[in-house]
MIVEX-223507 format. One record per residue (C-alpha): x, y, z. Coordinates in steps of 0.5 Angstrom, whole numbers, padded with zeros to 4 digits, always signed. Layout:
XYZ...
END
This chain:
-0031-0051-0105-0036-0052-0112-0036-0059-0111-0035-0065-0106-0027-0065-0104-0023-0071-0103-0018-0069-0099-0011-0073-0102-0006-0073-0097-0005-0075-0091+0000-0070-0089+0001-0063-0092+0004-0063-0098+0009-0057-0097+0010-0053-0090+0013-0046-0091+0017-0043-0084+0019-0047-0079+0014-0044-0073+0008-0047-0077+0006-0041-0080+0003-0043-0085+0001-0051-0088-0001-0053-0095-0005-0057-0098-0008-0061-0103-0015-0063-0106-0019-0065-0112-0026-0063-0113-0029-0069-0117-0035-0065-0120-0030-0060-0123-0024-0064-0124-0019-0059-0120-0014-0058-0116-0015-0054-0110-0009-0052-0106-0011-0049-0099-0007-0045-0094-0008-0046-0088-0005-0040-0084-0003-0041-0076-0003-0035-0074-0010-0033-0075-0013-0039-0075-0016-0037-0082-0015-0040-0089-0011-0035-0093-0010-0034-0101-0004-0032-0103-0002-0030-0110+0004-0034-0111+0001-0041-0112+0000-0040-0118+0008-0041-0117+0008-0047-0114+0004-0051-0118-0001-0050-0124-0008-0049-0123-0014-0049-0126-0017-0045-0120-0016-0044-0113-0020-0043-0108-0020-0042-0100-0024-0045-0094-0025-0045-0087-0022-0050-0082-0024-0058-0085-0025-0064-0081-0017-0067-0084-0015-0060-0081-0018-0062-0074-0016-0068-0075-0008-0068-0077-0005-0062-0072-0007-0065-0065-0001-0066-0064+0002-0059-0067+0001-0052-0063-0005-0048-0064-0003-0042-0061+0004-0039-0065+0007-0036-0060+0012-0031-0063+0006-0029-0067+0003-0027-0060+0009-0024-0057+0010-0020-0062+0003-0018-0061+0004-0016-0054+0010-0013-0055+0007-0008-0060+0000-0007-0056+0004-0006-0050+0008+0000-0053+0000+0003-0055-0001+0002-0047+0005+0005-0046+0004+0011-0050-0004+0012-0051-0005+0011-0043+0002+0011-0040+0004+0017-0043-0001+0022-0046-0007+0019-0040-0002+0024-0035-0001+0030-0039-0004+0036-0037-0005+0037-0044-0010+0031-0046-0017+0030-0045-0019+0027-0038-0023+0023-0043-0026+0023-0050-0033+0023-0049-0038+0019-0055-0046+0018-0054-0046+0010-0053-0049+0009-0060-0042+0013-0063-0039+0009-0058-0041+0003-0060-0039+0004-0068-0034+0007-0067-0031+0000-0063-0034-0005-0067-0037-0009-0062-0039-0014-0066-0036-0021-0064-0035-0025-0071-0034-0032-0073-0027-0031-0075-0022-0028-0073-0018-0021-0075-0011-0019-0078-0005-0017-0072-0006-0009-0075-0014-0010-0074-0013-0013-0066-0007-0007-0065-0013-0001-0068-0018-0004-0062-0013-0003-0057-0011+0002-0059-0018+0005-0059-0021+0002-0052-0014+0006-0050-0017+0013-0053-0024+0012-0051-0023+0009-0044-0023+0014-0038-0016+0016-0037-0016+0015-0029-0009+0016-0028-0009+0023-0031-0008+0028-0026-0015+0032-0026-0019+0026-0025-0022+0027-0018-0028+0022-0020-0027+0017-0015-0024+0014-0009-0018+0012-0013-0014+0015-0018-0006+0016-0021-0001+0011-0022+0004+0007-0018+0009+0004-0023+0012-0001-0019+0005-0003-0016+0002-0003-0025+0009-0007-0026+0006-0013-0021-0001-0013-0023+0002-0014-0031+0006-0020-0027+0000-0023-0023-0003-0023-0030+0002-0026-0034+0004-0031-0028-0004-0033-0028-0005-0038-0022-0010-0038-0017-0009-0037-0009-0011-0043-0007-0005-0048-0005+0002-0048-0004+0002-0052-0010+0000-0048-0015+0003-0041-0012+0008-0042-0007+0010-0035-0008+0004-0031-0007+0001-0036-0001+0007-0034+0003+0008-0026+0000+0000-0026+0002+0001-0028+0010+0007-0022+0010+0003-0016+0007-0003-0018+0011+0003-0019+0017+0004-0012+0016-0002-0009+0015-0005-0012+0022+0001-0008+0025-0001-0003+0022-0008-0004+0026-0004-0006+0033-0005-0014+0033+0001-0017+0034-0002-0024+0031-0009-0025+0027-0011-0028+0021-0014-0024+0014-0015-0026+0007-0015-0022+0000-0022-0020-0002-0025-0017-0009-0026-0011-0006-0029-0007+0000-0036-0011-0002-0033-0017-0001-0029-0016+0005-0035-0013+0009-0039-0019+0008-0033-0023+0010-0034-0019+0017-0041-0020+0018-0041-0027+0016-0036-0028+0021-0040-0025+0026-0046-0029+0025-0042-0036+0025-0038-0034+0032-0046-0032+0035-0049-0037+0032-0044-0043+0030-0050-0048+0028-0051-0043+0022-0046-0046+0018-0050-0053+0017-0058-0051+0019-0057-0044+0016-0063-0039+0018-0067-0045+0021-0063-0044+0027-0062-0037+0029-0067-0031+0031-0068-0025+0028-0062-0022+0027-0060-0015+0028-0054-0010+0024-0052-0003+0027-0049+0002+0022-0048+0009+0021-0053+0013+0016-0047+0015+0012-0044+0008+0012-0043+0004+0005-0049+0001+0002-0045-0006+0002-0048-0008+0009-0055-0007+0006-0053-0011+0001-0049-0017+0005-0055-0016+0010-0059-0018+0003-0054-0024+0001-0053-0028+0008-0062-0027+0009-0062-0022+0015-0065-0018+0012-0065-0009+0010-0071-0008+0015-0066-0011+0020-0060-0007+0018-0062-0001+0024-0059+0006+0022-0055+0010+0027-0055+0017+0027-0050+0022+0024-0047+0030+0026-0046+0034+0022-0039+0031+0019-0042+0025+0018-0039+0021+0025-0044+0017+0029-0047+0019+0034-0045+0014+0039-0052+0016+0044-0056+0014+0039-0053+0007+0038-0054+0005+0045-0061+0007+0043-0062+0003+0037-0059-0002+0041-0064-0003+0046-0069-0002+0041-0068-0008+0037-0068-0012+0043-0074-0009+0045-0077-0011+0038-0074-0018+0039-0068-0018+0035-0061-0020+0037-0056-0015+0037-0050-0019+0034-0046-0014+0029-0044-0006+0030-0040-0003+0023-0037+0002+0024-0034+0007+0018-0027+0011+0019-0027+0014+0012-0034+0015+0009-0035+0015+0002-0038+0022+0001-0036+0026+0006-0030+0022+0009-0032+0022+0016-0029+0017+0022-0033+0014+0026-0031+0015+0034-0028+0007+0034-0026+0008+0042-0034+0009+0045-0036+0005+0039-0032-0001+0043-0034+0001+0049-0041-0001+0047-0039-0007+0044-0036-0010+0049-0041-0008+0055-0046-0012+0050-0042-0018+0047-0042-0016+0039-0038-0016+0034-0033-0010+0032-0032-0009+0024-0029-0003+0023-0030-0001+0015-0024+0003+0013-0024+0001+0006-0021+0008+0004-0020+0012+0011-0014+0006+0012-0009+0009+0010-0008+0014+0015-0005+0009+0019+0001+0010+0016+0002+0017+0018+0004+0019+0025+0001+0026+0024-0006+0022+0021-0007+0016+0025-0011+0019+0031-0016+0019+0026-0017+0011+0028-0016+0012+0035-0018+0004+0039-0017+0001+0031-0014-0004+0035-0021-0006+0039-0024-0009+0033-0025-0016+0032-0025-0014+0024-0022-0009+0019-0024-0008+0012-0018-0004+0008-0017-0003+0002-0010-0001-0002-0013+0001-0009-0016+0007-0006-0011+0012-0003-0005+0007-0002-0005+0006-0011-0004-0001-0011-0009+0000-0018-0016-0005-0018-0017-0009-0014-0013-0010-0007-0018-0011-0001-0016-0015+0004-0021-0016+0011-0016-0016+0017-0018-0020+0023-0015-0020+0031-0018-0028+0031-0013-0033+0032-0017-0039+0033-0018-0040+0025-0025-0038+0025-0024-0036+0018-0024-0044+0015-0028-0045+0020-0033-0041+0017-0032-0043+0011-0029-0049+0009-0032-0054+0006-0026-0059+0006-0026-0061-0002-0021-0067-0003-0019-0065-0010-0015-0058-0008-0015-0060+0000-0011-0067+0001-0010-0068+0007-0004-0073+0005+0001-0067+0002+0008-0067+0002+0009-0061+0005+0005-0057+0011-0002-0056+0009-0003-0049+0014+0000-0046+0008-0006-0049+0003-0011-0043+0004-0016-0042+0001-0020-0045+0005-0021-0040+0008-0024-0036+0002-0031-0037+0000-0029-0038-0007-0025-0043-0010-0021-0039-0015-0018-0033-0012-0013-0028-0016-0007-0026-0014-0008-0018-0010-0002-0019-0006+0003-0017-0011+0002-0011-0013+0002-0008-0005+0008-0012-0004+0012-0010-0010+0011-0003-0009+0011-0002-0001+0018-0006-0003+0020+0000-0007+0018+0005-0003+0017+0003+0003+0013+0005+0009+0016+0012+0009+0015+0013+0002+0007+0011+0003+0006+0016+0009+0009+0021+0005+0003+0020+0001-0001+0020+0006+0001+0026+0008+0002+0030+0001-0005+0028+0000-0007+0031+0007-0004+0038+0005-0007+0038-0002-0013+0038+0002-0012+0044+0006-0009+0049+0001-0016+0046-0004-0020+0049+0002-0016+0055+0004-0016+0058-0004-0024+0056-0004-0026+0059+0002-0022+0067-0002-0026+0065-0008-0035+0067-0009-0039+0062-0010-0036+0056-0007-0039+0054+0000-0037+0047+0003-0041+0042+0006-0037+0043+0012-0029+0043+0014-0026+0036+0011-0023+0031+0017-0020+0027+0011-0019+0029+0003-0026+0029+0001-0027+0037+0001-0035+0036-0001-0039+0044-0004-0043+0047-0007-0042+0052-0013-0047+0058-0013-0048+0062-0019-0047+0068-0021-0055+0068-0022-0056+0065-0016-0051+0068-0011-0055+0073-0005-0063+0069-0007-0062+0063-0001-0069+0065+0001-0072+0064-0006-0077+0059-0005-0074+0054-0011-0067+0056-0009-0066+0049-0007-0069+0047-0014-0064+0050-0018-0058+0049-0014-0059+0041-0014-0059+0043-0021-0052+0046-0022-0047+0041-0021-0050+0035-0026-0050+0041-0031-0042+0042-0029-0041+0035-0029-0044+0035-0036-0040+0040-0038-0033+0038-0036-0034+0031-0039-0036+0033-0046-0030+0038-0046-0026+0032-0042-0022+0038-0038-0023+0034-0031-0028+0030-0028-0031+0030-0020-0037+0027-0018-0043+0030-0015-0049+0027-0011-0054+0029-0005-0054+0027+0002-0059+0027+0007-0062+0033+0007-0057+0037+0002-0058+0038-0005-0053+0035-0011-0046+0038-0009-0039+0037-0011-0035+0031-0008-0027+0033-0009-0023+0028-0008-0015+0029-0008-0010+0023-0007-0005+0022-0014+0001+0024-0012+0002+0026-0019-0002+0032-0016+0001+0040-0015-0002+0048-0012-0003+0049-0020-0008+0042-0021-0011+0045-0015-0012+0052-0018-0014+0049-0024-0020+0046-0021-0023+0051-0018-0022+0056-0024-0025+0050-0028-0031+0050-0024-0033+0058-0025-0031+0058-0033-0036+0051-0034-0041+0055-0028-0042+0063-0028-0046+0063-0034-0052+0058-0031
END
């Protein structure tokens, strides 16, 4: 401020509006001889000139500055956060959500996404975290260019990923489990949602065919399969938990060729190890071959390694294969292992009366994981790994018994305290997002879905079968249509020697086009032997015939000419 500054008030020598807004005061600059009044204006935390304190009193100069020591010092007992002015920022950011990712992010007619090269984007954004804050209307632009540069997956020609569309009774939810901000831990601190969690983890264990069990949401498919191995290990090896490797043999996992590359990564985290993680033969759908995992069983022991845990896969990532869950069973019961079925995105056709055979002898594994944010909509993330365990060895596994969340002299039952359970501390609430909506449908409304997808899928593969140049993988057993696009250029030349090159070349060129167009999006990806193909994905139930047709229109539109 030019000059060392005595503050002259212990109190702020004036106040304007009675929400705290905006506080006065005064102070003398010795070395200039001035009065200096400061605004300090509470609803950006900032220091603010205003033109009228020339109005309040006469001034020689005035001059503003950051927060000062007086200004730390005199307002503890007053409210940091104004929350009028942060209601009404919510109130407007919600109406840019609502228009921007709500309403334009499932128009036929808006971009997918609006593609920028990372350099552009980051300008464009203004990335940069600065040491004071912004204006209410600078925040509102961030919004809502976060909202116009993000990927709109809701829109209803993103077929990218193993979740897409939107359920509003699931997003209304989400927005209150985000509002809400507690953790699912303690009865304590959420006594709705420990009791909502154990009837929608209830339901979805019918669903499977346990009467009874145990079960506990995860953050994603990942995690709920690492559950699975972990508990796995701890009913073979029990003594794991307190002397860890030390007291355990060599270890071995067995999974199929085209399972999820989460085993491989539990296998890494729990120190078991990928080369004891044995690969399982598939056919050509992409299933298990149930002959050669008795095969590699043998094998393992032959090497020396115990065989403890055998992950099945109903609904594979690519091509969306089942497993064949009953002789799987078979095995693990003549051979005392544990029985996980990952059925992160093929658990929804547990739904349907028309689909549900698909996971024929579910009912015999020892653990499921499945994942609602996938083809059920819940939005991300909503995992949960289902057990048929009554024993409670899922806090057996896990507990570490800490006195300051778990005590044991509480005035209510501590069964309902779960988190112990969990091998985290804080949890977020995923529960209410699935509950909410399955009460607004209800489980008729959600085998519709199921359903319509499975129809989708087969009127997608009829109308590509009519069309040159689309060649599938294989027929679908779910809603994964995996094909090549041939070319024009490339059609009748299958014997050239580098035909398998520049086929692997077409689907990224593709992918390249229709994002920067920002007409759809799809993914692409080898397999095994197979070069870069095409890995449509139809589950919105936003979905139509025509959005359908579109697709594969926009494929020869943005691939003849290659």
């Amino acid at each position: 401020m030019g000059g060392e500054c005595t503050f002259q008030s212990s109190q702020p020598v004036n106040r304007y509006l009675q929400c705290h807004e905006l506080v006065l005061y005064k102070y003398r600059n010795h070395a200039k001889n001035l009065l200096v009044i400061v605004i300090i204006d509470f609803r950006i935390r900032l220091p603010r000139l205003y033109s009228t304190l020339s109005a309040l009193t006469s001034l020689d100069c005035v001059t503003t500055t950051g927060p000062s020591q007086p200004y730390g010092q005199q307002h503890l007992n007053e409210p940091l956060l104004d929350h009028r002015e942060g209601q009404l920022f919510l109130t407007e950011a919600f109406k840019v959500i609502l228009e921007e990712v709500l309403c334009k992010g499932i128009d036929v007619n808006e971009k997918v996404c609006e593609w920028r090269e990372p350099e552009e984007l980051a300008t464009l954004l203004d990335l940069e975290l600065r040491e004071y804050g912004e204006q209410q209307h600078q925040l509102l632009q961030r919004v809502r260019d976060v909202a116009k540069y993000s990927v709109k997956t809701n829109h209803p020609r993103f077929f990218n990923q193993l979740f897409a569309g939107v359920d509003y009774h699931a997003l209304t939810g989400r927005f209150l489990t985000e509002a809400l901000n507690t953790s699912q831990y303690t009865y304590e601190v959420a006594p709705v949602f420990v009791l909502m969690e154990d009837e929608v983890l209830s339901k979805l264990r019918s669903l499977v065919g346990w009467a009874q069990g145990d079960g506990i949401f995860c953050p994603g498919g990942t995690m709920s399969n690492m559950y699975a191995m972990n508990l796995a290990r701890y009913r073979a090896f029990p003594e794991v938990k307190l002397k860890g490797q030390w007291a355990l043999p060599r270890l071995a996992v067995f999974t199929s060729q085209e399972s999820h590359y989460s085993v491989m990564k539990a296998a890494a985290f729990q120190g078991i190890g990928t080369e004891n993680v044995f690969k399982v033969n598939v056919d050509d759908r992409g299933c298990m071959i149930t002959d050669d995992l008795s095969e590699k069983i043998e094998l393992a022991k032959s090497q020396g390694a115990v065989p403890f845990l055998v992950h099945a896969t109903s609904g594979t990532t690519v091509q969306g294969a089942f497993d064949p869950l009953e002789p799987i069973a078979d095995i693990c019961d003549r051979q005392g292992l544990w029985m996980h079925v990952d059925a992160a995105w093929g658990g929804s056709v547990l739904f349907s009366k028309e689909h549900r055979h698909l996971m024929r002898g579910v009912e015999r594994a020892d653990s499921v994981t499945w994942n609602p944010h996938k083809m059920m909509l819940t939005g991300l993330q909503c995992s949960a790994v289902l057990l048929k365990d009554t024993t409670d060895l899922l806090k057996r596994c896990h507990s570490a018994d800490a006195t300051y969340l778990f005590q044991q002299d509480k005035f209510y039952d501590m069964s309902l305290d779960t988190g112990d359970k969990s091998i985290q501390c804080g949890r977020k609430v995923d529960c209410l997002k699935l509950w909410l909506m399955w009460k607004a449908v209800g489980s008729q409304g959600l085998e519709e879905r199921v359903d319509r997808a499975f129809a989708h899928t087969r009127y997608l593969v009829e109308e590509m079968m009519k069309r040159e140049g689309f060649q599938l993988i294989g027929k679908p057993e779910f809603v994964n249509v995996c094909f090549w696009f041939i070319p024009p250029s490339l059609r009748g030349k299958e014997n050239s020697p580098d035909y398998q090159d520049r086929l692997s070349k077409v689907a990224p060129v593709i992918k390249e086009r229709m994002i920067k167009q920002g007409t759809m999006m799809v993914g692409y990806q080898p397999l095994g032997g197979r070069v870069n193909f095409f890995r449509m994905i139809v589950i919105s139930p936003q979905l139509s015939y025509q959005d359908m047709t579109f697709f594969l229109d926009e494929i020869e539109r943005l691939g003849n000419n290659l």
